[in-house]
C-alpha positions in Angstrom: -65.1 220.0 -19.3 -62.2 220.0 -16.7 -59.3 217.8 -17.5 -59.1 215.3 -14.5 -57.4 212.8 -16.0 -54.7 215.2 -17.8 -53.5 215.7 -13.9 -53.2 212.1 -13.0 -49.8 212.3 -12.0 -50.7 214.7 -9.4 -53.0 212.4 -7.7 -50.5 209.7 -7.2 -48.1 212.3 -5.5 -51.0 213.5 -2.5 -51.7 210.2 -1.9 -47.9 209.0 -1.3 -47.1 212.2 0.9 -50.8 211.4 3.2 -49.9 207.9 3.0 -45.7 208.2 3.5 -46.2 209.9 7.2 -48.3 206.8 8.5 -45.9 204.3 7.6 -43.5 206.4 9.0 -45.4 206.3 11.9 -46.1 202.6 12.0 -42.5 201.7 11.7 -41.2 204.2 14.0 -41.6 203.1 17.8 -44.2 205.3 20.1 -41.2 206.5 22.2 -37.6 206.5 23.0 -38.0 203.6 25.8 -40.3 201.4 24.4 -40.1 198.4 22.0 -43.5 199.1 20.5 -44.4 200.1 17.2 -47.3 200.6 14.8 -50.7 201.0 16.1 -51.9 201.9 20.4 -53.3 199.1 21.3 -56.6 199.3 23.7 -57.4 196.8 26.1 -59.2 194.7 23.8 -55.3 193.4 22.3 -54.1 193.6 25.7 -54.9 191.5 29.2 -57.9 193.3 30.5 -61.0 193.4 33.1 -64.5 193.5 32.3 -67.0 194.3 34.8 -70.9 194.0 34.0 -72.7 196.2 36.7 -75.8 198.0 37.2 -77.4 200.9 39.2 -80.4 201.7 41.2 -80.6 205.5 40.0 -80.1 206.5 36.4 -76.6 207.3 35.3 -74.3 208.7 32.1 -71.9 206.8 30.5 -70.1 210.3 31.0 -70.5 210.3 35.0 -69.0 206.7 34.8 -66.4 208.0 32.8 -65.3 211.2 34.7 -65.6 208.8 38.5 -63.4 206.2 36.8 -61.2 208.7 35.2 -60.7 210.2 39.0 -59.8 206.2 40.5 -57.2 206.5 37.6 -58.8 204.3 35.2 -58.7 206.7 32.2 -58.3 203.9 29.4 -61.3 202.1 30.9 -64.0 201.6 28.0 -68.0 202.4 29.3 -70.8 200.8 27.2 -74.4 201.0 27.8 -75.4 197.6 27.8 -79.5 198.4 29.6 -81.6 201.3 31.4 -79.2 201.1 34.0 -76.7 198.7 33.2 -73.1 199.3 32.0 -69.7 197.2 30.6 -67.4 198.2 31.9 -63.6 197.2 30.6 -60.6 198.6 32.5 -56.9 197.1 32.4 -56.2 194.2 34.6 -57.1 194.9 38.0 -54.5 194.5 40.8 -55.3 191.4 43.1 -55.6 192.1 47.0 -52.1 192.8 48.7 -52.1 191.5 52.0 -54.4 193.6 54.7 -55.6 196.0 51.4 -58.4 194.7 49.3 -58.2 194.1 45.3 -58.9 197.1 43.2 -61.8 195.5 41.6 -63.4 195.5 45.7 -62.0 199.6 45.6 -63.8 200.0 41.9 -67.4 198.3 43.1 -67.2 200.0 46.2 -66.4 203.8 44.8 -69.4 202.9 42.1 -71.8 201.9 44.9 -70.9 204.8 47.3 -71.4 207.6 44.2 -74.2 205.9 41.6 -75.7 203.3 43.8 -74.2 200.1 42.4 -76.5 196.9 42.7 -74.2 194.2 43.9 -76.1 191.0 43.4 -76.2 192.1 39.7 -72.2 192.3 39.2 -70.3 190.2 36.8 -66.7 190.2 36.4 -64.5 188.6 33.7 -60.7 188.9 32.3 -60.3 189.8 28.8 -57.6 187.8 26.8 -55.4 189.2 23.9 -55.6 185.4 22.5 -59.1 186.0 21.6 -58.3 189.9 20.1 -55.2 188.4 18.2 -57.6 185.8 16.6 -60.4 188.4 15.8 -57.7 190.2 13.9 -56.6 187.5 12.1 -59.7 186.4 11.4 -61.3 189.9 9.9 -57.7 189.9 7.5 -58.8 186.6 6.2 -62.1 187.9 5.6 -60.6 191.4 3.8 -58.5 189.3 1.6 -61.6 186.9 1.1 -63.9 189.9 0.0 -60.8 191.3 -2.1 -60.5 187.9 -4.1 -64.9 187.8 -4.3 -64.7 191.7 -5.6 -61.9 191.1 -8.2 -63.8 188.1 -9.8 -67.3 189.7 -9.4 -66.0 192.7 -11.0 -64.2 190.8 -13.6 -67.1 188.8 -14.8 -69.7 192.4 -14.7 -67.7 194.0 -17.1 -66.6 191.2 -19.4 -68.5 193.3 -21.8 -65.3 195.8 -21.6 -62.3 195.6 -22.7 -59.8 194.1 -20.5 -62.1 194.2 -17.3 -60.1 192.0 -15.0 -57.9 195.9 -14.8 -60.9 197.2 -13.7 -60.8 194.2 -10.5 -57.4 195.2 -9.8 -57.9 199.1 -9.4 -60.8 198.5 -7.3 -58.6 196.7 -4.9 -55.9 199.0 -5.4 -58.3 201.3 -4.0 -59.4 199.3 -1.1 -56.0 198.8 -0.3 -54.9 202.9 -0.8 -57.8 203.5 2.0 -57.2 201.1 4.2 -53.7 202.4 4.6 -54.1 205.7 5.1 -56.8 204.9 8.2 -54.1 202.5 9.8 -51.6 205.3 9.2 -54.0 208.1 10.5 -54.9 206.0 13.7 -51.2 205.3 14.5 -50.2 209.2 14.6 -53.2 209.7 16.9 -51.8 207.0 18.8 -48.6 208.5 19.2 -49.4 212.4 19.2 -53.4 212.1 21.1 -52.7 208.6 22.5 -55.6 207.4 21.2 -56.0 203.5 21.3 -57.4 200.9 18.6 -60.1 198.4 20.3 -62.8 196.2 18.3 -64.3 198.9 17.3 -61.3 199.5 15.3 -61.7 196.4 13.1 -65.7 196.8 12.4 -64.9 200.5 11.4 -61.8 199.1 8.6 -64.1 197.0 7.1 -66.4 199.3 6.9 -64.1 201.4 5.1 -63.5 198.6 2.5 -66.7 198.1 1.9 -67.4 201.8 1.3 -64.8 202.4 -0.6 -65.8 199.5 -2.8 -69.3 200.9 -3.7 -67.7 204.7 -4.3 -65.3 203.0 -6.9 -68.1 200.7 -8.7 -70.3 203.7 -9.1 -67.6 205.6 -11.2 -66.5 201.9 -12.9 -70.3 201.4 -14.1 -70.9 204.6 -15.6 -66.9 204.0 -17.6 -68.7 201.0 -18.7 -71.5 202.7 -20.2 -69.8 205.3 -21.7 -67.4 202.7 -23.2 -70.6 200.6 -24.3 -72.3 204.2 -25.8 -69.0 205.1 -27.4 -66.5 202.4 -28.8 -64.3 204.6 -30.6 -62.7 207.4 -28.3 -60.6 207.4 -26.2 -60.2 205.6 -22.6 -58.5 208.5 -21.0 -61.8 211.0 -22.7 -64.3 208.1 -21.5 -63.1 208.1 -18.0 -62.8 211.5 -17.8 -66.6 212.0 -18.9 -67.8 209.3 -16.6 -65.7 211.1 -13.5 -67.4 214.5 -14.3 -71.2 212.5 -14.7 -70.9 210.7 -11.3 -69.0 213.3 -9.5 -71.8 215.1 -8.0 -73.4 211.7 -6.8 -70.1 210.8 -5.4 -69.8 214.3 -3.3 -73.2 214.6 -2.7 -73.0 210.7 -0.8 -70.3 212.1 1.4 -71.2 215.1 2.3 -74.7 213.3 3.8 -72.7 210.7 5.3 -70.4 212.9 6.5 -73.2 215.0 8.4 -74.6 212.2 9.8 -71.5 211.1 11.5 -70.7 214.5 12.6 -74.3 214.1 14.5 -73.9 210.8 15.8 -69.7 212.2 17.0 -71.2 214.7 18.7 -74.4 213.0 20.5 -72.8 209.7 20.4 -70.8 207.6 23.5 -67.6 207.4 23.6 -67.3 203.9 23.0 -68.3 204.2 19.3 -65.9 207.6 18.9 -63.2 205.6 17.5 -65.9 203.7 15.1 -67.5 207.0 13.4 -63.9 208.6 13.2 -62.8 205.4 11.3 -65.6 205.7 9.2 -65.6 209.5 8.8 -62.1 209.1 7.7 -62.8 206.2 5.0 -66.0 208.0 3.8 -63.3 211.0 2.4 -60.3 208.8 1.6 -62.8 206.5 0.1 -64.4 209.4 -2.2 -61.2 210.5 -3.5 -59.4 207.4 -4.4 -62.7 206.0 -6.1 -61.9 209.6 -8.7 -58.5 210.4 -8.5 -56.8 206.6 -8.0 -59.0 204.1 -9.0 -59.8 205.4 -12.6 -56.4 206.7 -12.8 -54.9 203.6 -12.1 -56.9 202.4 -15.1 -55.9 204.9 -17.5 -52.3 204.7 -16.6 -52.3 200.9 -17.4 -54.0 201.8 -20.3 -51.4 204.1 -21.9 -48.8 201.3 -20.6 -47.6 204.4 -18.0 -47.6 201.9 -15.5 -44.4 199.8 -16.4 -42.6 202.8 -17.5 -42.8 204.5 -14.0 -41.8 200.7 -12.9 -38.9 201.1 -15.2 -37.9 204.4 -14.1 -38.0 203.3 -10.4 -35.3 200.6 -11.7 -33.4 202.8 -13.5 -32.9 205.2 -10.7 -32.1 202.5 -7.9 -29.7 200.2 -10.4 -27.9 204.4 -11.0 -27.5 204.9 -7.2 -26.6 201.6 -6.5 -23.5 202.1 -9.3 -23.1 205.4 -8.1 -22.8 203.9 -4.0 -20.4 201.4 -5.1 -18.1 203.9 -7.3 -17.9 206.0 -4.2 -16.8 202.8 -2.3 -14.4 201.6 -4.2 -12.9 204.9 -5.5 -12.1 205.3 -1.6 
């Protein structure tokens, strides 16, 4: 049987160097002249258009796309909403400037002259970032809602084990470890593909959480079992058998997920692209921390690793802090 848990250490070390260069990247601002940091923001979290039109003939989201691409409106967002109907959300749209007409008239009337735009069936709106700030504050308070429901749920199914309120804890730890590194991943792309974060954004995070979530309870429940079957070995031997039972199960659910996203990036619209690459991300993230972090995470409390790596970390900053303050005052 291969030794998964005799490598835990390991584990902890790939995760903090994927997750190290997204925080990096969330801290650091997009560029030398801006104030900004963190995450691109689409036009959902910023002051916006939205225009609800439709066509005589039929039309691609792509054709859209490309014509508004060439009318320089390559953020704009193109949904299929009908047959022949499309929303569409651009930035704000300039109002009319004395004798020249807004660009929302220059938009409808670009659409009309190339796909045949009905004009009695337009509808136009601005977009608010009040109503995007609230949405992510309300899906936080939702995350940490379903963290708190997950920890006590979990708490109560395993009562039967040993401690199981640990077992809570490294399933949010988990949660947490995934949700990071998608943030993190999405604000390089930002910065290096300028790729921007919309609603889509949100739905695909919480996806992500609960995904990871399931991975991690499938491992947890066959610990339990094993810990039920076996009362007298070892935590480190039990976790390590119930890794290598449910590890085929585990790949065998991402690689199927995986394929299916793959299908749906390829065939899909661009305005869920952002969605399946959240989820594609979390499916893999979510795989490997429900193995390598979660059940870790357990084993290392277990042995009582956890508070001496706490104590090393203490160690080492009260030693450079003496060592900073020699070097002062010995000046």
């Amino acid at each position: 049987m291969i030794d998964i848990v005799g490598k835990r250490g390991w584990y902890f070390l790939i995760s903090a160097f994927i997750i190290l260069p997204g925080l990096i990247s969330l801290i650091v601002p997009p560029g030398w002249a801006s104030g900004e940091s963190g995450l691109n923001p689409g036009i959902d979290f910023t002051s916006g258009s939205v225009l609800q039109v439709s066509f005589d003939s039929p039309v691609s989201e792509q054709q859209i796309q490309e014509r508004m691409n060439q009318m320089g409106h390559s953020e704009a967002l193109i949904q299929r909403t009908g047959e022949r109907s499309f929303f569409i959300r651009t930035k704000l749209l300039a109002e009319p400037v004395g004798d020249l007409p807004s660009e929302r008239e220059f938009l409808e009337q670009d659409l009309e002259d190339s796909f045949g735009l009905v004009r009695d069936q337009i509808k136009f709106d601005s977009v608010s970032p009040i109503v995007a700030s609230e949405t992510v504050i309300n899906a936080f308070f939702a995350l940490l809602a379903a963290s708190v429901f997950i920890l006590l749920y979990i708490w109560y199914a395993f009562r039967r084990v040993p401690k199981s309120y640990r077992y809570g804890v490294a399933a949010i730890l988990a949660l947490v470890h995934d949700v990071i590194i998608v943030i993190g991943v999405f604000s390089i792309l930002g910065k290096v593909l300028n790729m921007e974060v919309n609603s889509m954004f949100i739905v695909g995070v919480l996806i992500v959480a609960g995904y990871s979530v399931n991975d991690t309870i499938v491992v947890f429940d066959r610990i339990r079992e094993n810990t039920i079957r076996f009362p007298d070995r070892a935590l480190a031997t039990l976790v390590n058998m119930s890794i290598m039972d449910t590890m085929g199960r585990s790949l065998n659910t991402s690689f199927t997920t995986l394929f299916v996203l793959l299908a749906l990036l390829l065939m899909g619209g661009p305005s869920i692209r952002g969605l399946l690459l959240v989820v594609a991300i979390g499916a893999v993230v979510g795989t490997y921390s429900s193995i390598f972090i979660a059940s870790q995470f357990i084993v290392i409390w277990d042995r009582g690793e956890l508070g001496k790596l706490i104590g090393r970390g203490r160690r080492a900053t009260s030693a450079t802090a003496t060592t900073l303050m020699s070097v002062i005052l010995g000046r």
